[in-house]
C-alpha positions in Angstrom: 0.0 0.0 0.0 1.6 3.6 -0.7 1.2 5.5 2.6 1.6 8.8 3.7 3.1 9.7 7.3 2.7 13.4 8.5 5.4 15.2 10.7 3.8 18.2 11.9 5.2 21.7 11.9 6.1 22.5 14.9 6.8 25.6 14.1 10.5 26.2 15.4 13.5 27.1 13.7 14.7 23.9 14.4 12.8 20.1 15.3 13.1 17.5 17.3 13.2 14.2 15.1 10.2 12.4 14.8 11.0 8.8 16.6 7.0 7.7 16.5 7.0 7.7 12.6 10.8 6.9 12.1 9.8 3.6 13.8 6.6 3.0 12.5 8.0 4.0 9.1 10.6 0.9 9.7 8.1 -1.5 10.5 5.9 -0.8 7.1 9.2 -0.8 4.7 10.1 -4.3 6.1 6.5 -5.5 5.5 6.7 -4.0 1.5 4.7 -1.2 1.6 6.0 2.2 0.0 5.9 5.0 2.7 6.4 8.7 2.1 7.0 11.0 4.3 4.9 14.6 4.5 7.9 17.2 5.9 5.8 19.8 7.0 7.2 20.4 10.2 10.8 21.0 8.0 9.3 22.9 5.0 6.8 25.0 7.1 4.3 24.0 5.0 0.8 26.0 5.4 -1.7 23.2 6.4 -3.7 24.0 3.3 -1.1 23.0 1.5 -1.7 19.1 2.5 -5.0 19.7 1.0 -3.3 20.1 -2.7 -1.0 17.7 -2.0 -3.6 14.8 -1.5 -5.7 16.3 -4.3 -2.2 15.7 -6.6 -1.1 12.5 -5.0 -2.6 9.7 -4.7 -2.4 7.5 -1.3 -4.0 4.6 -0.3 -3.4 6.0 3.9 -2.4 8.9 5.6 -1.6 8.3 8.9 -0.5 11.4 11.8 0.0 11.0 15.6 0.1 13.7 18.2 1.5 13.9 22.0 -1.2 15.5 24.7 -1.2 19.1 24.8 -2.9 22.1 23.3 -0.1 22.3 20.6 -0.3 19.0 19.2 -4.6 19.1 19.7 -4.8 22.0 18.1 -2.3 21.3 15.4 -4.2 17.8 14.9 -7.3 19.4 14.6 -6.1 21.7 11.3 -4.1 18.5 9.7 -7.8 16.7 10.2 -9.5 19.2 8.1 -6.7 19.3 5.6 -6.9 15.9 4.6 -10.8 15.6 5.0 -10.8 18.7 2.4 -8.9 16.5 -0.1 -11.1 15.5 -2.8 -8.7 11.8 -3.2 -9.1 11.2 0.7 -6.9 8.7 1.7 -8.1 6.4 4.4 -7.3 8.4 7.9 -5.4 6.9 10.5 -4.5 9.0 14.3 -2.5 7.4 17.3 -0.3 9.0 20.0 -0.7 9.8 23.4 -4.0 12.7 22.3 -6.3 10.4 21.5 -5.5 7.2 22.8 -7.2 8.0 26.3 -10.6 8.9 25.0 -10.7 8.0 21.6 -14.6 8.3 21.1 -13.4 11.9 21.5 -11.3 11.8 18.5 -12.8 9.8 16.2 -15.9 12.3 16.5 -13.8 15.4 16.1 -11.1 14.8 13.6 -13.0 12.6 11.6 -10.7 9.7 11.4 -11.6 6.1 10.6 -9.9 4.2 13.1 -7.4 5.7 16.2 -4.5 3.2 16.7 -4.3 3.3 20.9 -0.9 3.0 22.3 2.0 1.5 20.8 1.8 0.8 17.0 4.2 -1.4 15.7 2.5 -4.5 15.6 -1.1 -2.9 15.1 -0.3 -0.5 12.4 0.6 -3.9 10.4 -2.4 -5.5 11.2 -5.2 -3.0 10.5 -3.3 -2.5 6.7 -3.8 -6.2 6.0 -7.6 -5.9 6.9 -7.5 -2.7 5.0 -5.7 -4.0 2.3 -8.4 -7.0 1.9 -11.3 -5.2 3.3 -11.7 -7.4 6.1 -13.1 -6.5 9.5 -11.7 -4.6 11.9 -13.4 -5.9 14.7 -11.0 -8.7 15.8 -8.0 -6.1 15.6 -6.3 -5.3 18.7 -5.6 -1.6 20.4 -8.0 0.3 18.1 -10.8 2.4 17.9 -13.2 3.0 14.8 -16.3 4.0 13.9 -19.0 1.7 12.5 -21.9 3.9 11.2 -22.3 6.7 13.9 -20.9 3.8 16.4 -17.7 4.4 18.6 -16.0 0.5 18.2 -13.5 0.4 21.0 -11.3 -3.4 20.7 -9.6 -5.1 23.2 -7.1 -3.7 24.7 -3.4 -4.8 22.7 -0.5 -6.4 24.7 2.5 -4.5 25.0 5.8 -5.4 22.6 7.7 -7.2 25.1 10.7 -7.4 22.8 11.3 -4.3 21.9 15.1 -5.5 20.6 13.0 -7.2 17.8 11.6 -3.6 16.7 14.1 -2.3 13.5 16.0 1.0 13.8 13.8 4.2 12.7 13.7 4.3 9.0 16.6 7.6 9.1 16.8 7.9 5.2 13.6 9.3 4.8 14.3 12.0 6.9 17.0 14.5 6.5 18.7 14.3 9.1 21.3 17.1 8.6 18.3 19.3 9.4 17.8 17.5 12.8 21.0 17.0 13.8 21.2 20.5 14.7 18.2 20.6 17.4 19.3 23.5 20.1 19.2 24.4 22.5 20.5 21.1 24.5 21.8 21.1 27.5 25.9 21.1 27.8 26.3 20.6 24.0 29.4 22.1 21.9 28.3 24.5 19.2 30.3 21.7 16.6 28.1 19.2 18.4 25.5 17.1 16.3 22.5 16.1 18.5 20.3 13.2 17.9 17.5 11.5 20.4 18.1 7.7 20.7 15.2 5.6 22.8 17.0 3.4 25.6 13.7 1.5 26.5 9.9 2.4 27.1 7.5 2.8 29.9 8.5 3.6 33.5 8.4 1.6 36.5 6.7 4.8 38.6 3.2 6.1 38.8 3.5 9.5 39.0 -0.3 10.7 39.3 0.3 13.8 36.5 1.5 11.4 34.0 -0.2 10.5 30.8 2.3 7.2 30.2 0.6 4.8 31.8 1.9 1.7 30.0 2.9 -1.0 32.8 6.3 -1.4 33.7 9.3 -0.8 31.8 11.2 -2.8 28.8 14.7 -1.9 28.0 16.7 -2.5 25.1 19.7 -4.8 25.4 23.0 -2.4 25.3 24.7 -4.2 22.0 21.2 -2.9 20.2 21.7 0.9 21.7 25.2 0.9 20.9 24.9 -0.2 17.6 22.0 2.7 16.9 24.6 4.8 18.3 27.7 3.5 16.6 25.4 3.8 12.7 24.0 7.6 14.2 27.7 8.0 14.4 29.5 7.1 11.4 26.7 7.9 9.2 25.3 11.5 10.2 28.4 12.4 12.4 26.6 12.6 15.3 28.1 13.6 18.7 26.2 14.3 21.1 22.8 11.4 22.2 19.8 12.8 24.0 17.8 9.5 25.3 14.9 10.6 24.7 12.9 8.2 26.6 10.8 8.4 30.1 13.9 6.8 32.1 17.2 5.2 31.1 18.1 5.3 35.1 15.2 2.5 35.7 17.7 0.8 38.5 21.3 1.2 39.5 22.1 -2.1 37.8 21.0 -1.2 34.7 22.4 2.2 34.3 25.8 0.7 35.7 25.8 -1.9 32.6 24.5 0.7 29.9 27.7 2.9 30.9 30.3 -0.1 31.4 29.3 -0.9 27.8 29.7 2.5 26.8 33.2 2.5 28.3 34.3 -0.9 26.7 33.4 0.2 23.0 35.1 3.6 23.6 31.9 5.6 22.2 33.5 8.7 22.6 30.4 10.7 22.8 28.3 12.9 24.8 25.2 12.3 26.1 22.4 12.9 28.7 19.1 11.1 29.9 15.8 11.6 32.2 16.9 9.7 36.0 15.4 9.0 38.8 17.2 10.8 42.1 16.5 7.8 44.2 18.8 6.4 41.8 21.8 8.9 41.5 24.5 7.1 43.7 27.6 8.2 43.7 28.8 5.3 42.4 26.5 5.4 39.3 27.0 8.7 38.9 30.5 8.5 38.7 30.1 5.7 35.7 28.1 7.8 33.8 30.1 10.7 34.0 33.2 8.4 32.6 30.7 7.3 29.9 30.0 10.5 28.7 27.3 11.9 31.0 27.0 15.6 30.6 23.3 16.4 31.9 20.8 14.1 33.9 17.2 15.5 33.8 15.2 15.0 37.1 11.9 14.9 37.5 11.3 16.8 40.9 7.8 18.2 41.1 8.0 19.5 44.2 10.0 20.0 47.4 7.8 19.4 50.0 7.0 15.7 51.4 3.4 15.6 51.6 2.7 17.4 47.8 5.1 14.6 46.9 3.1 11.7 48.8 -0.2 13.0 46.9 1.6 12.6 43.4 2.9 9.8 44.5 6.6 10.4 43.3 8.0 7.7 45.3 10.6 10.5 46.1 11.3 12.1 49.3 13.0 15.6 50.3 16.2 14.4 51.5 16.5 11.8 48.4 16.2 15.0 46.1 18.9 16.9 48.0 21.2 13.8 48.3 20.8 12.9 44.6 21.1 16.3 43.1 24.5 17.1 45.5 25.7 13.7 44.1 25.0 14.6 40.4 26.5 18.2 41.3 30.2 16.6 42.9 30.4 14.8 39.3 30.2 17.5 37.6 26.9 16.6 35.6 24.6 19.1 35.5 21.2 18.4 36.7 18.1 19.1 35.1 15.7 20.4 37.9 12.2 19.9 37.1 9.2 21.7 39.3 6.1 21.9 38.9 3.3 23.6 41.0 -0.5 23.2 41.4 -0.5 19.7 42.7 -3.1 18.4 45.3 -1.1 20.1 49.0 1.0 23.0 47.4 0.4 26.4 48.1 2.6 29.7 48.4 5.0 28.0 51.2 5.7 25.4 48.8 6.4 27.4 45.7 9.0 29.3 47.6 10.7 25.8 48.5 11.1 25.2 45.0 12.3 28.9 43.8 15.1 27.9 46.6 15.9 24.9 45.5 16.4 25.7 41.8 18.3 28.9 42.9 20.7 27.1 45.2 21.7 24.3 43.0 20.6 25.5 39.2 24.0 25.8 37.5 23.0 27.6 34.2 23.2 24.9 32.0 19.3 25.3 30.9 16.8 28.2 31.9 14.4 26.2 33.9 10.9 27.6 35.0 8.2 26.4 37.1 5.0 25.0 35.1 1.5 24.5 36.5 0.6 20.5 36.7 -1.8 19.8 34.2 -4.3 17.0 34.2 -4.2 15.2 30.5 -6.3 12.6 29.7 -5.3 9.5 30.6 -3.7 10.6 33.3 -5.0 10.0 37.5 -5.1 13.6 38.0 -7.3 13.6 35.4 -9.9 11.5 36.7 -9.2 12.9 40.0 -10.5 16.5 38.6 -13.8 15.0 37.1 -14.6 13.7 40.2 -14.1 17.0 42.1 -15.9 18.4 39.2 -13.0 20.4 38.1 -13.5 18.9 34.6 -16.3 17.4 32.7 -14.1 16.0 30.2 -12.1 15.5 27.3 -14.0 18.4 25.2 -13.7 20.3 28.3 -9.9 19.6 28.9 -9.1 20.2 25.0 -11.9 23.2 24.3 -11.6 25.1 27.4 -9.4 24.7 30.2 -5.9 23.9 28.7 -5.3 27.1 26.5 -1.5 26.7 27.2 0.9 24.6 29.2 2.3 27.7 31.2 -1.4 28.7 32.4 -3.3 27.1 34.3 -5.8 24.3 33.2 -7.3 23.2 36.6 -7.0 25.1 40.1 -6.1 22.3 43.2 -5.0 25.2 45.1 -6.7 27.4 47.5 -5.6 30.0 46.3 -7.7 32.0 43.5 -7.2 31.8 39.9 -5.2 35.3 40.0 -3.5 34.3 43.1 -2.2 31.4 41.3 -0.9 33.5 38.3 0.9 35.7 40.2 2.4 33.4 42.6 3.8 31.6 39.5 4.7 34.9 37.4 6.7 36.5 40.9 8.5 32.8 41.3 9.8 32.6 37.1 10.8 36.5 37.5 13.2 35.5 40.5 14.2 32.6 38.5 14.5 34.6 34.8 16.4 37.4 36.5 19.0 34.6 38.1 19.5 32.9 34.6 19.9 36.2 32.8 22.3 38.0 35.3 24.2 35.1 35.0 24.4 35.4 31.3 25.5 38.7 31.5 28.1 38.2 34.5 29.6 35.9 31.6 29.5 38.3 28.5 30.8 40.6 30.9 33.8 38.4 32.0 34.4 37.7 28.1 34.8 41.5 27.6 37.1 41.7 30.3 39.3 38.8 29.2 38.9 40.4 25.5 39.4 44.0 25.9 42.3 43.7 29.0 43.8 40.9 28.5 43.8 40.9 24.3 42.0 37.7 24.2 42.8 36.6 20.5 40.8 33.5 20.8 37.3 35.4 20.5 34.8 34.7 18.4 32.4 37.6 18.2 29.3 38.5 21.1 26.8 37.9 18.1 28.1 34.5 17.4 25.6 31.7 16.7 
């Protein structure tokens, strides 16, 4: 079948590369079916513009997937209408994190005939052959369709439990000199080339704002990563791995054997991951810094005990401090992640944070504090249709999450406009920290320049 993938314009300069279609993508081409790849998210390509395309081109599927948030909803919403504008409509395919939780929702709104829910390696292939030879779609698992003005929901699909046997992202129909140059990332050279690399998928925590829910956690065996990294290497240059996925620092043990590897095939390269605090030992940390460790992002969420008990972050102050000195005395920067609204928090417990992430930020990234946001699929979700903070998906999407630096849902006491200002006083302590350290350093370059002829300098303008 001749298929058409979509990466969405994102509308930045420059993109994160698009692993969810790189690897379905893969799993297509080794089953023989021709698959192009839409670049709008490269090209800036109005969304109109699909529209002709489709009219021009003939597909047999076209086939998008979106992350929660207002972005990506939104964004979904437009590429929906494009391609149900088309007079040569191909047969529309959705998945991602959007509208797998509530995909009655989605099938209703965009107009899509089936929504793939959850991961879609093994389904994707499936629903084509029944496409392919017009056979039901009822016996298919881990999708949604309609069947008249009927929402079919299937049984729920096992997850890949062999994710090893999953082939590399199909790179060469991307170009990936364009997305080897994602900035800004944290600690990289300006000669670096950056490129995201998944470790494994899932998590083994349950944090109660999180949308991942899949059980457990599956890791890829180190020879398959270091291959992926060894081809990323001597094929695009690339110098500088971001794992992209929920948590390569799933247990001590497994970190420690990830970085020995690393170490025994002399990668040479930089790197940094998402980790778990209760997990930065010294001793662990001190691997990873030898195997090329440059940033660690941390999921913190808070800095108080009891807002962290109602999350259920399965973290606890004094782990936080410990973990992020430790990371600090290796000289790996940490990334320090806070968020505030959560079920406890109030104006004591946002001035914790703004503490914290002054005492121990070291510049490497400007970080600011975001209010928790209930997306479907997620227990905080449900929580706030319960306390009648939401009646829903249409709600969520239509009129509560406008943007993911405002607030969606209040579980404060505080009012609406005492929330807002709590948050826009905390960032303005934390933006004038970042940016006076910016300028104590293009200060200290003049200095070094102007007094001490500094013939090494490359110009305060450079890119």
């Amino acid at each position: 079948m001749k298929i058409l993938l979509i990466s969405k314009d994102t509308e930045q300069y420059t993109d994160w590369f698009p692993l969810g279609i790189a690897y379905i993508s893969a799993v297509l081409l080794k089953e023989g079916h021709d698959v192009q790849i839409y670049h709008q998210n490269v090209n800036h390509y109005p969304d109109e513009y699909l529209t002709e395309y489709l009219n021009n081109n003939i597909f047999d599927v076209v086939g998008v997937g979106a992350v929660a948030g207002y972005y990506q909803y939104r964004k979904l919403l437009k590429i929906s209408n494009a391609i149900n504008s088309s007079k040569n409509r191909p047969y529309y395919i959705i998945g991602g994190q959007c509208p797998t939780p509530e995909p009655e929702y989605f099938l209703k709104k965009t107009k899509a005939d089936v929504v793939v829910l959850g991961e879609a390696e093994v389904t994707i292939v499936e629903l084509l052959d029944a496409i392919a030879s017009c056979n039901s779609l009822s016996n298919i698992k881990g999708i949604a369709f309609l069947d008249g003005d009927k929402v079919i929901i299937n049984e729920e699909r096992s997850l890949i439990e062999d994710i090893d046997s999953i082939p590399f992202p199909a790179y060469h129909l991307f170009p990936i000199n364009y997305y080897r140059l994602i900035r800004p990332i944290p600690n990289a050279r300006k000669t670096d080339f950056v490129f995201p690399v998944i470790s494994g998928r899932g998590c083994t925590f349950k944090c109660t704002f999180c949308y991942r829910m899949d059980k457990g956690f599956r890791p890829r065996c180190n020879e398959s990563i270091i291959d992926e990294i060894k081809y990323l290497k001597s094929n695009f240059g690339i110098t500088y791995i971001f794992f992209a996925d929920e948590l390569l620092m799933a247990s001590p043990e497994r970190t420690a054997s990830l970085c020995e590897n690393f170490i025994e095939q002399k990668l040479d390269i930089h790197w940094c991951c998402n980790g778990r605090l209760n997990y930065a030992k010294p001793k662990v940390l001190k691997l990873m810094k030898k195997a090329g460790c440059v940033f660690i992002n941390y999921g913190i969420e808070s800095m108080d005990d009891n807002v962290l008990r109602n999350m259920n972050k399965a973290l606890t102050y004094d782990q936080i401090i410990k973990g992020v000195e430790a990371t600090v005395a290796e000289n790996i920067s940490p990334g320090l992640n806070i968020l505030f609204g959560n079920i406890g928090d109030n104006k004591e417990t946002l001035k914790s944070a703004v503490n914290f992430l002054l005492k121990y930020d070291d510049g490497s990234q400007l970080r600011t504090i975001k209010p928790v946001t209930p997306y479907p699929g997620s227990p905080l979700y449900h929580a706030a249709i319960e306390k009648g903070f939401l009646t829903g998906c249409e709600d969520f999407y239509e009129n509560k999450h406008v943007n993911s630096d405002l607030l969606t849902v209040n579980f404060t006491e505080l009012s609406d406009t005492e929330f807002h200002m709590s948050l826009y006083e905390a960032n303005s302590i934390l933006f004038k920290n970042y940016y006076n350290r910016q300028l104590s350093n293009v200060l200290g370059s003049a200095k070094k320049l102007y007094l001490e002829n500094d013939a090494n300098f490359r110009g305060f303008r450079q890119r």
